[in-house]
N, C-alpha and C positions, 0 to 999 in steps of 0.2 A: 515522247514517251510519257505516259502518264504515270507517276512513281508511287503512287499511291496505292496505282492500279494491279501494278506489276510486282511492288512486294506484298501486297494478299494473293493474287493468285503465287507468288511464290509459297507464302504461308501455307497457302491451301495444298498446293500441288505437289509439293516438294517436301514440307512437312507432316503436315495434318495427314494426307493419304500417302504416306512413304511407302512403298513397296519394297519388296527382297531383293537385293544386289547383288546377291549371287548365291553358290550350291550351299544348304543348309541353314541358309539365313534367313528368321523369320520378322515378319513386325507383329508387336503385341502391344495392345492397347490397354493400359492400365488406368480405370478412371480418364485423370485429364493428363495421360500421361501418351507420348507414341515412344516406342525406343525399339530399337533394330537387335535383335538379340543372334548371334552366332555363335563360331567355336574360337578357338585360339587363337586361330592368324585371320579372324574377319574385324571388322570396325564394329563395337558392343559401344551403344549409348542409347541416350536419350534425344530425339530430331526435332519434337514438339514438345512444351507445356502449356495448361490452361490455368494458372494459377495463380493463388491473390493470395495476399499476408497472413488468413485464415486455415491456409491448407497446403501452404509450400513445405513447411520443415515435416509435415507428415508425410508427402509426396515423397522428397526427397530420402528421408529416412528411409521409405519401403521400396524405394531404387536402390539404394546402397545393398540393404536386403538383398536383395531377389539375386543384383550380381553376385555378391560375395557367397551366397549358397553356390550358384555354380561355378565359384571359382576365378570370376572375371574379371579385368580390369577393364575399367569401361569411362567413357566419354558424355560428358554433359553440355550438350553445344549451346550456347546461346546467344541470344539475337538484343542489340541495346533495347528494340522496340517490345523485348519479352516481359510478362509481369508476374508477379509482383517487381517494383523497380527497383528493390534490394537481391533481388537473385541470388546474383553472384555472391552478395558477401554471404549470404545463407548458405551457398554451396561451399563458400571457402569455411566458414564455422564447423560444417559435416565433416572435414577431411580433403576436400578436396583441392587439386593445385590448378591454381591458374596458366595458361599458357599466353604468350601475347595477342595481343587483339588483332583482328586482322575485316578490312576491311569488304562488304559482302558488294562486290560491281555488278552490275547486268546493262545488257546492251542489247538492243532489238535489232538485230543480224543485218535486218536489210538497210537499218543508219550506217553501218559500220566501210569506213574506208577498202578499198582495194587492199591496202597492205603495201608493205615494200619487200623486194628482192630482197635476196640471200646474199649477204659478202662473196665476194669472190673466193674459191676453193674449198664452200661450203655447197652440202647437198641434201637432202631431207629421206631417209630411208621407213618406208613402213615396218611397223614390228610387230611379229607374229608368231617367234617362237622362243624356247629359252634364252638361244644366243643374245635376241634382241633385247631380250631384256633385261639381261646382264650390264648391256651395252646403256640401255635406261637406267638402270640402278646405280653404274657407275656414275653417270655425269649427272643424275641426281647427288651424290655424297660428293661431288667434286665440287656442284655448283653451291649447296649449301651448309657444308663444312661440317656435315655428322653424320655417324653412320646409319643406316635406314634396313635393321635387319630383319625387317617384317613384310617391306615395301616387295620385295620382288616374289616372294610368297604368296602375298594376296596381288598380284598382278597376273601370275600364273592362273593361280584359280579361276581368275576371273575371265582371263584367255580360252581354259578348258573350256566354261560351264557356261559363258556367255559372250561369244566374241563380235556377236553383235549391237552391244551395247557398248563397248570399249574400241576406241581411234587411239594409236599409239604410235608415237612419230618419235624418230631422234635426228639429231642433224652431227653430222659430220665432218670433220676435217682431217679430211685423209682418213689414217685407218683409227684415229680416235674421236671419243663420242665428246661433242662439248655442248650440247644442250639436249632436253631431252624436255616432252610434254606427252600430255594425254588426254582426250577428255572422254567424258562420262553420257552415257545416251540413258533419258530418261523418256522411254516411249509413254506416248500419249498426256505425254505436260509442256510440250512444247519449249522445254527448258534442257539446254546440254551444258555441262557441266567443266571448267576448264581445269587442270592441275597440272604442278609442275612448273616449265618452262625457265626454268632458274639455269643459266650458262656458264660456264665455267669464268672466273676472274680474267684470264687472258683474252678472253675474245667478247667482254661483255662491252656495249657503245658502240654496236656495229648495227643493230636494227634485228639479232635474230629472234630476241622474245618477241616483235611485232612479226615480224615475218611465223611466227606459227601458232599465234593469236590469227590471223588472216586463214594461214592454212585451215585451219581448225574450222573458222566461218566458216569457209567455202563447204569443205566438209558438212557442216550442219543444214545449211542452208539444203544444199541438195538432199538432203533426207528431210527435210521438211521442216526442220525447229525454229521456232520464232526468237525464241531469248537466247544467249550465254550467259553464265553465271561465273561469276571467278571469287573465291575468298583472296582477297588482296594483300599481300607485304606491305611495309612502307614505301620500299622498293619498287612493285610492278603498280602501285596504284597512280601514280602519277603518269606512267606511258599509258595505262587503261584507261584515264581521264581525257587524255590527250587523242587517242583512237574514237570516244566516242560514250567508254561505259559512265552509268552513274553510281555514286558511291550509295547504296538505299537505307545500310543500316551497319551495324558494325556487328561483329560475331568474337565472341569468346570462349575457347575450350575449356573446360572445363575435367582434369582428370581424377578418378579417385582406382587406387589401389588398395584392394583387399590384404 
């Protein structure tokens, strides 16, 4: 894979021409700016910047703007390969908090291993309605130890308004949920999107993050996508290394509250 290659067309495709993710959500392009703008329970940020030392703290300021009139709390994503190469502290001076960095993987579907089998007594259930995703949201706050009161709200939506862009899988053991993933279908970029997949303490070292990293593949693959995309842990990036993905750039949130 050529990495050079694969994160500009990520820049391009996934950034630069970011499309609506769901019911109400628009993107609006301000200058050198792209940011996903929605309501209460959608994800409000910024996905692109084009900006150099000359025109960042104006940029910036007039995003703080625009949310804070409507109320927003919103998200400034960035990428280590973003410029100006003070970014972040520029975002962090405006107000804003840092989150941890988290590594951006991508893997070209067809390098990607077979996977391994499920532990014994585990099963893989499709979700597709509230229940299911009850059953998501718990073993998400189970696997990573905080509550997530926004998560099953904006997962619903995105069930209604678009369920063809959303794979949403939890696996099982017995009648309780112990891992839980999802990924993201970006039609026409050939990139699908992986989140989640964090296991509950008891059953983690058993191969089920790999096992639905695999499913997920297989999944894309048959619908056509060439790339997965994962923003990585310290945690899942070392099995993602060892599966196949490469690490391209590193990403850091960025959040500011009105």
């Amino acid at each position: 894979m050529d990495r050079d290659h694969v994160l500009a067309l990520f820049d391009q495709r996934i950034r630069r021409d970011a499309q609506p993710d769901g019911p109400g959500v628009r993107v609006e392009r301000d200058g050198a700016v792209v940011r996903r703008v929605g309501g209460e329970h959608a994800w409000n940020g910024v996905v692109w910047s084009g900006l150099d030392a000359a025109t960042a703290d104006a940029a910036i300021a007039a995003q703080v703007r625009h949310f804070t009139e409507l109320g927003l709390e919103f998200e400034w994503k960035t990428y280590a390969h973003d410029r100006p190469a003070d970014l972040g502290r520029r975002l962090l001076a405006a107000g804003f908090t840092a989150e941890p960095d988290e590594a951006l993987m991508i893997a070209r579907i067809a390098d990607l291993p077979a996977g391994p089998g499920l532990p014994e007594g585990v099963r893989l259930e499709p979700v597709t309605d509230p229940a299911g995703v009850d059953l998501v949201v718990a073993a998400h706050e189970q696997a990573f130890g905080t509550d997530m009161p926004g998560l099953r709200e904006r997962i619903l939506n995105h069930l209604r308004h678009s369920p063809d862009t959303l794979s949403l899988v939890v696996a099982m053991a017995g009648d309780q949920p112990v891992s839980a993933a999802r990924m993201e279908l970006n039609p026409g970029t050939g990139f699908a999107g992986l989140w989640g997949g964090g296991t509950v303490p008891a059953w983690r070292g058993r191969g089920i993050y790999r096992a639905l990293v695999a499913h997920r593949a297989r999944q894309a693959a048959e619908l056509g996508y060439e790339y997965l995309q994962v923003d990585a842990s310290d945690q899942s990036r070392p099995i993602l290394e060892r599966l196949g993905f490469a690490r391209l750039s590193t990403t850091t949130p960025y959040n500011y509250q009105p």
